[in-house]
N, C-alpha and C positions, 0 to 999 in steps of 0.2 A: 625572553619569549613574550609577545604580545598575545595578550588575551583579550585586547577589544576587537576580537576578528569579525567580519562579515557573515550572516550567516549563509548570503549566496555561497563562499567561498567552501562551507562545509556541505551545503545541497552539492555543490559541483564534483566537491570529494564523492560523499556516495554514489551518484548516480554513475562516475567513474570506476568507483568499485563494484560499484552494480550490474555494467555494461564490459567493462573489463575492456574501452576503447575510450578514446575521445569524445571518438566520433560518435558510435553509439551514444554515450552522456550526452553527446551537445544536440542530437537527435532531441531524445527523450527530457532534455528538460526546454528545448524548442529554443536554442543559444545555438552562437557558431563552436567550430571546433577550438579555432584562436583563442574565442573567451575562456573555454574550458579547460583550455590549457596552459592561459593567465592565472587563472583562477587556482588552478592545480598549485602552480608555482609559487604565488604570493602565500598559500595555504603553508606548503614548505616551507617559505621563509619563513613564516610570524612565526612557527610552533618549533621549527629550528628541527627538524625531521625529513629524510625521502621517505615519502608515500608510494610512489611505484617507479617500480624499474620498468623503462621503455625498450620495448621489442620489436622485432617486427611482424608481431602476430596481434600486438598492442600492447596492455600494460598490465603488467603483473605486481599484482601489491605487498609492499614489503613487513616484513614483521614488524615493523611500526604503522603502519597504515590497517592491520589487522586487531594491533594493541587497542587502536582511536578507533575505531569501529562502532562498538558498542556503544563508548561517549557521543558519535556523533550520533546514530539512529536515536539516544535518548534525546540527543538535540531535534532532532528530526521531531520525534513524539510530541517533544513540549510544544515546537511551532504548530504543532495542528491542535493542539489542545488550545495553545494560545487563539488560534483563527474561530475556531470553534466559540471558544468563551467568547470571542468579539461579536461574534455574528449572533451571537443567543444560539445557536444551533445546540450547544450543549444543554440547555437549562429544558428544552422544551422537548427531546425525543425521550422517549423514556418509556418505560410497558414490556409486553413480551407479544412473541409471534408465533405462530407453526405453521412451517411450511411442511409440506409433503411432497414429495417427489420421486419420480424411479428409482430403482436402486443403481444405474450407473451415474445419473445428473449425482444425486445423492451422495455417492463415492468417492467421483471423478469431477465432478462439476462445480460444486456448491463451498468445499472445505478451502479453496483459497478465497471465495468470494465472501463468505463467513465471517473467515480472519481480519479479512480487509476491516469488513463490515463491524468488527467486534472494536477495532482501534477506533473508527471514525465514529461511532454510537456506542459508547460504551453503556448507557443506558439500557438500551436494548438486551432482553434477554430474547435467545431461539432456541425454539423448538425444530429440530428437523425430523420429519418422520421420514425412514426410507422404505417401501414401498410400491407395488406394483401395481394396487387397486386405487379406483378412480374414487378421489373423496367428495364427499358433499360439502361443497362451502355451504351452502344455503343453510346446511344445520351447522353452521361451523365445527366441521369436524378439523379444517383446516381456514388458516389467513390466506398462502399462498399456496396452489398448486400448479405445480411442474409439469405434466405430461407431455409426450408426444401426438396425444388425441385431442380431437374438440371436444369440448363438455358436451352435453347432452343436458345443460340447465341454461336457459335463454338467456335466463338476466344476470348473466356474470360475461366478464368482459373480457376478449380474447388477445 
């Protein structure tokens, strides 16, 4: 088994497992589907494993492909951690926030956008207040507010 793999080669796996098509992956990471399913293949070979069984609904991932899963999203994590530390974006976001917002954005709207947000900034701590009455920034009762309405304070920005 080689271990100096590509890391394109493990992006190509998830976003495979992720789409549960090619085609889908080669969409979503803005590649052809050929590549994706070079890339699929070489992945195979070096690790010495099938990754997914090919259907004709598309591809269904194997109990090896489920086992490497977790190893590769950590791989996944370090490269944005890595990008991040490159860029300084890590050293410099940092603080806490409160947003407020209705209680459906709040519910339904906000907890994947969150998560995302909690990988990419880990610095950041939030507050989300959920909520049906309209908050005052100007006393900062909140950072960001969600509503469906227009404020009724001029100098905040729509």
């Amino acid at each position: 088994m080689n271990t100096q793999f590509d890391w394109s080669l493990v992006r190509s796996f998830l976003a495979a497992l992720d789409h549960g098509s090619l085609l889908g992956a080669a969409r979503a990471l803005g590649a052809t589907q050929p590549t994706l399913g070079r890339h699929i293949a070489e992945l195979e070979s070096q690790l010495g494993v099938v990754l997914f069984e090919r259907t004709g609904r598309g591809l269904l991932p194997t109990a090896s492909a489920l086992r490497l899963a977790e190893s590769a999203r950590a791989m996944e994590g370090g490269a944005h951690q890595l990008a991040r530390a490159a860029s300084g974006a890590e050293a410099g976001v940092e603080g806490s926030v409160r947003i407020t917002a209705s209680q459906p954005v709040a519910c339904y709207v906000l907890p994947p956008v969150l998560a995302q947000m909690r990988i990419a900034l880990p610095g950041v701590q939030v507050e989300l207040v959920s909520s049906n009455q309209v908050s005052n920034l100007l006393r900062r009762e909140a950072d960001i507010a969600l509503r469906m309405v227009e404020p009724d304070q001029s100098s905040l920005v729509v």
